[in-house]
C-alpha positions in Angstrom: 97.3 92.5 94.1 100.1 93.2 96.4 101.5 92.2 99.4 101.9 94.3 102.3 103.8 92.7 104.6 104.3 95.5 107.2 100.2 95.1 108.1 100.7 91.6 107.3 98.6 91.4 104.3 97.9 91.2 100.5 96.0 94.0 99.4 94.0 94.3 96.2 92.3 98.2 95.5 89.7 98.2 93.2 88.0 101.9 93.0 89.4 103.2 96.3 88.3 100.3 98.4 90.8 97.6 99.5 90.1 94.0 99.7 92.3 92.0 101.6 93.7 88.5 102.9 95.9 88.6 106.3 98.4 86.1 106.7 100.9 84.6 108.6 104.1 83.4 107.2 105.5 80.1 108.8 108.1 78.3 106.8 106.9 76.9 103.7 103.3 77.8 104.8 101.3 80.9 104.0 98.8 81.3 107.0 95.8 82.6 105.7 93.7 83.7 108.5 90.9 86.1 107.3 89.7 87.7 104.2 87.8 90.9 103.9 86.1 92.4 101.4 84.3 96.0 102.0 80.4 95.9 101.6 81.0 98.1 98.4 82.8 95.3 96.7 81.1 92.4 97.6 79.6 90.1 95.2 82.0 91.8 92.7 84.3 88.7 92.7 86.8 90.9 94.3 87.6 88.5 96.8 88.1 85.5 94.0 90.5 87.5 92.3 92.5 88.2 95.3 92.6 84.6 96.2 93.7 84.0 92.7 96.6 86.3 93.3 97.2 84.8 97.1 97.5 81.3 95.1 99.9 82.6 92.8 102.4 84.3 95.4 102.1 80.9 97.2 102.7 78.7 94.1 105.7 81.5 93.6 107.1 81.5 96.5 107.0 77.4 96.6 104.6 77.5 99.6 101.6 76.0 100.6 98.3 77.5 101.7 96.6 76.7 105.5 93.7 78.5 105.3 91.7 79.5 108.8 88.9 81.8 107.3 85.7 80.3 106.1 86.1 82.2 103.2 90.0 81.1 101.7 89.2 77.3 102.7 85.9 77.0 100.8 88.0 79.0 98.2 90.5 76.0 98.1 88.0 73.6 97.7 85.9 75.5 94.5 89.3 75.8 92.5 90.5 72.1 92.4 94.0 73.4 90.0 94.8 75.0 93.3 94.0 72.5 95.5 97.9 71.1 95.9 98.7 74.0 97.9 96.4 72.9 100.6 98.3 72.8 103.7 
């Protein structure tokens, strides 16, 4: 996974096709507004692992996750060791 924070985004390519997680960054917050995985990779657990790494660079950074998408929020409440960077 990386961040791209020119497009406003973490990024993870997995056989030419990028799965993403755009964000905003407020302080202490990452804004997680939407999370897209290509039809190609779906059901893959694509997404899962780049949630794991969103949760990571959070928990790195000392931030805290407010998720808007459907997807990162019912993400946060699957994977309970992450659920203390709920915002």
């Amino acid at each position: 996974m990386r961040d791209n924070p020119e497009r406003s985004r973490f990024e993870l390519e997995v056989d030419g096709e990028v799965a993403y997680a755009e964000y905003r960054r407020q302080p202490g917050t990452l804004v997680i507004s939407y999370v897209y995985a290509p039809p190609a990779l779906r059901g893959t657990g694509t997404a899962d692992r780049l949630m794991q790494g969103v949760a990571e660079a959070a928990r790195a950074e000392g931030a805290r996750i407010r998720p808007l998408c459907g997807y990162s929020a019912a993400w946060l409440r699957r994977h309970r060791e992450h659920r203390d960077l709920l915002a």
